[in-house]
ZAMARGU-4260 file (C-alpha; in steps of 0.2 Angstrom, whole numbers, plus 5000, padded with zeros to 4 digits):
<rodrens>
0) 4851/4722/5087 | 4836/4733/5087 | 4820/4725/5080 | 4805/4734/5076 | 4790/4722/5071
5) 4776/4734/5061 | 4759/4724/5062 | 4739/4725/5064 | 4731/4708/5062 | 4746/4698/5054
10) 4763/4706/5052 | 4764/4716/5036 | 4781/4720/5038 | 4798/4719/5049 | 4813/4731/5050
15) 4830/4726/5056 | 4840/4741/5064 | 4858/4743/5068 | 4871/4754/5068 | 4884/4741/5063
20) 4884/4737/5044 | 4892/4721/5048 | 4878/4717/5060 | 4867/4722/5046 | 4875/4709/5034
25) 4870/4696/5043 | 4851/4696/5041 | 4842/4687/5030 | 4834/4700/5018 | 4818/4689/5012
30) 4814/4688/5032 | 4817/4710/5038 | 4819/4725/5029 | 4836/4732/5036 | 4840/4749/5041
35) 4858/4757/5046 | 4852/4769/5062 | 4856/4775/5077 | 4842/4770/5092 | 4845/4786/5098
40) 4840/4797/5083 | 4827/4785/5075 | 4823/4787/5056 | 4806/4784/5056 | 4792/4796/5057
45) 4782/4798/5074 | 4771/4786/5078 | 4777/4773/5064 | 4775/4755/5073 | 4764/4744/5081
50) 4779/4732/5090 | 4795/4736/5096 | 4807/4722/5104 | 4823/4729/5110 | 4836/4717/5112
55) 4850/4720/5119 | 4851/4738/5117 | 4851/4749/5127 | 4866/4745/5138 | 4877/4748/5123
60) 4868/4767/5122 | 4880/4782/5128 | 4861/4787/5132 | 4850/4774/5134 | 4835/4787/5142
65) 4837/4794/5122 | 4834/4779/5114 | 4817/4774/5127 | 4811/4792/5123 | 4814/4787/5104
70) 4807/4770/5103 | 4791/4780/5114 | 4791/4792/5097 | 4789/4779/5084 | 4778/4768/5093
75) 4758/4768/5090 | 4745/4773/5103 | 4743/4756/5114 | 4758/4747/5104 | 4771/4737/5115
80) 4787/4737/5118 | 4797/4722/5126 | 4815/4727/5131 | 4826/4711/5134 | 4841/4717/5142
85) 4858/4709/5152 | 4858/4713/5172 | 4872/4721/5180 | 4872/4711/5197 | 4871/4693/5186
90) 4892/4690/5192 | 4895/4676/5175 | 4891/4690/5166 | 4903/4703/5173 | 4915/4688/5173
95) 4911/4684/5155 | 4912/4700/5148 | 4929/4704/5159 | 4939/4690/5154 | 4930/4681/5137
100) 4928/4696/5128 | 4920/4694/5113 | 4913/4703/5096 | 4896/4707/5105 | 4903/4712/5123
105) 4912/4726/5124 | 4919/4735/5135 | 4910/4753/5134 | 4893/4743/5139 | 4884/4745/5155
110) 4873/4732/5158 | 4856/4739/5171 | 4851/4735/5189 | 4835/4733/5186 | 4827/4747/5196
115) 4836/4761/5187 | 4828/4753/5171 | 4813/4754/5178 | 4815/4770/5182 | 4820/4776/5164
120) 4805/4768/5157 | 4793/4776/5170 | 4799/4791/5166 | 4798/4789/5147 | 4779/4784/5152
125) 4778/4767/5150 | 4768/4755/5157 | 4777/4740/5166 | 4765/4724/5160 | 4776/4710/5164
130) 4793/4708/5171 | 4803/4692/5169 | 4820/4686/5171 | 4828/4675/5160 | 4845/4663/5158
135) 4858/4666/5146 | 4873/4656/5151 | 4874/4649/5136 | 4878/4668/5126 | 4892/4672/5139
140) 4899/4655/5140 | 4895/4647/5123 | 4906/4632/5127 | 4898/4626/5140 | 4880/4627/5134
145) 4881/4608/5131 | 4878/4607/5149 | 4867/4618/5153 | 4849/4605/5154 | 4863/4594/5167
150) 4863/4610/5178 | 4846/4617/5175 | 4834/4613/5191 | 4850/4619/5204 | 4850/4632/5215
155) 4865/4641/5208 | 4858/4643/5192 | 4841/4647/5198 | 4851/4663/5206 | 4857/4669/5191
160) 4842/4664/5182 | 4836/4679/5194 | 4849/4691/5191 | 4845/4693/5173 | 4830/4701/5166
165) 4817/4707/5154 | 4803/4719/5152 | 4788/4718/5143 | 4782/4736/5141 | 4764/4743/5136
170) 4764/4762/5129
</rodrens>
């Protein structure tokens, strides 16, 4: 899911896009305008938003350089994007995604080491804020997110807590 949040002071109004219409089905339409699209040929005009939060994304692009260059056209002068996406050297993941298939993993998705991303953002002229990493055992494995505040503080997970990550970008 692509989400694009169009603000100034207070957000006046948020747009939902995916290229699945089934994905599309199951947003609330009281909360987000939805829009069937592509992220690599956005229909919006240049320059159309203030926020852009990419979830999940890129990784599922044939070109994932397209759609950065993309979300760069649509977004305002100072706006921000924040790009949450899966890393390729977290191994539960590649596990996961190997032997739990599911709906949302498939199998034509290439999740980043983070230094290419970086790279395809630098050269899309972005302007890397923050980086973080963050933990989602509980979206590969949902079973076993029961146990996940027993395991939180040890090392292991600390590791894969690493292995994943997230920008936050400034344009």
């Amino acid at each position: 899911m692509f989400w694009v949040y169009k603000s100034s002071k207070n957000i006046k109004e948020i747009v939902g896009i995916n290229i699945s219409r089934k994905e599309l089905q199951k947003i609330d339409k009281r909360i987000a305008c939805i829009v069937l699209g592509d992220a690599q040929r956005l229909p919006f005009k240049g320059s159309s938003f203030n926020v852009i939060v990419c979830k999940s994304t890129l990784h599922h692009l044939a070109d994932p350089s397209k759609g950065i260059l993309e979300m760069q056209r649509v977004l305002c002068e100072g706006g921000s994007v924040i790009f949450y996406e899966s890393g390729a050297l977290n191994p539960i993941a590649a596990i996961g995604r190997k032997f739990f298939p599911t709906d949302i993993h498939v199998r034509s998705e290439r999740p980043f080491v983070p230094i290419v991303l970086k790279e395809m953002l630098g050269k899309a002229r972005f302007n890397i804020v923050n980086e973080g990493y963050f933990f989602l055992f509980i979206h590969i494995f949902p079973i076993l997110g029961k146990w996940v505040s027993f395991f939180r503080g040890t090392r292991f997970l600390k590791l894969l807590h690493r292995l994943m990550f997230c920008f936050v970008n400034r344009a």
